[in-house]
N, C-alpha and C positions, 0 to 999 in steps of 0.2 A: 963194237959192243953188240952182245948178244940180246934178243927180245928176254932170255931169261936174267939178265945182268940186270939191262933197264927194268925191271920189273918188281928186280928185289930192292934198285935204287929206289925205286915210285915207293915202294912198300917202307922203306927207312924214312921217308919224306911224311910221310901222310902219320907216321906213328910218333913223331915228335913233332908235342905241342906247340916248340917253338918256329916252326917254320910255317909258312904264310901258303904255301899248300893244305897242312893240316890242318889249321886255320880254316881255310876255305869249306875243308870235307865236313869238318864238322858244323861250320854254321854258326863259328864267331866272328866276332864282329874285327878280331886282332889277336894277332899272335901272342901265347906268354910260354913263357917255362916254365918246367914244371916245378924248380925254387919260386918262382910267381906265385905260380898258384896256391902252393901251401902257407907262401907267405901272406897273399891273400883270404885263403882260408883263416890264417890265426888273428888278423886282423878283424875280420867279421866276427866272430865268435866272442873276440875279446871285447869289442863293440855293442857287440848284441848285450852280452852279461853287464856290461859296467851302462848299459843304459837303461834295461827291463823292459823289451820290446821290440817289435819290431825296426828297420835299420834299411836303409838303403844302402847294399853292398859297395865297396870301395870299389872306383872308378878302374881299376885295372883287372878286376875281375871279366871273364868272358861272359859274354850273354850266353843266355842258353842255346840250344841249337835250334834252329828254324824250323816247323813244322813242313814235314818231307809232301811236296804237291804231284800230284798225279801228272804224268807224261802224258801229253794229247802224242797218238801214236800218229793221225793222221796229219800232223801239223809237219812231224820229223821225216817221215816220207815224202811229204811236199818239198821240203827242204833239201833231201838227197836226191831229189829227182831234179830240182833247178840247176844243182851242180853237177847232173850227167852221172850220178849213181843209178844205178839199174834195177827196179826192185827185188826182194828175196824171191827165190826159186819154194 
């Protein structure tokens, strides 16, 4: 397998919602498809209307995605250097 194969494979992984990679990328909490989703989407909605208010989303909805935390760069360096990486030139 070529790096360009593996990379469109990584690339089909990460871009359907139902695989536990793309999952991960995006910062749910669990994998759904995308029939899940919409069917979750009609179910909040129909929810939301037939109650007048707000609604705590149906359990199979994804959380939102995680707020993105800053890289300690010097922590990752530390790290490549315990396992005999050699800093950048």
């Amino acid at each position: 397998m070529t790096i360009t194969e593996a990379a469109r494979l990584a690339m089909q992984l990460v871009g359907d919602p139902a695989s536990a990679t793309s999952a991960a990328v995006i910062g749910w909490n669990h994998p759904i498809s995308r029939e899940g989703i919409v069917l979750a989407d009609i179910y909040n909605l129909i929810h939301r209307a037939l109650i007048d208010g707000q609604i705590e989303p149906h359990w199979i909805t994804p959380t939102t995605p995680r707020p993105v935390r800053e890289i300690d760069h010097d922590a990752v360096d530390a790290a490549l250097r315990l396992t005999g990486h050699l800093p950048a030139a």
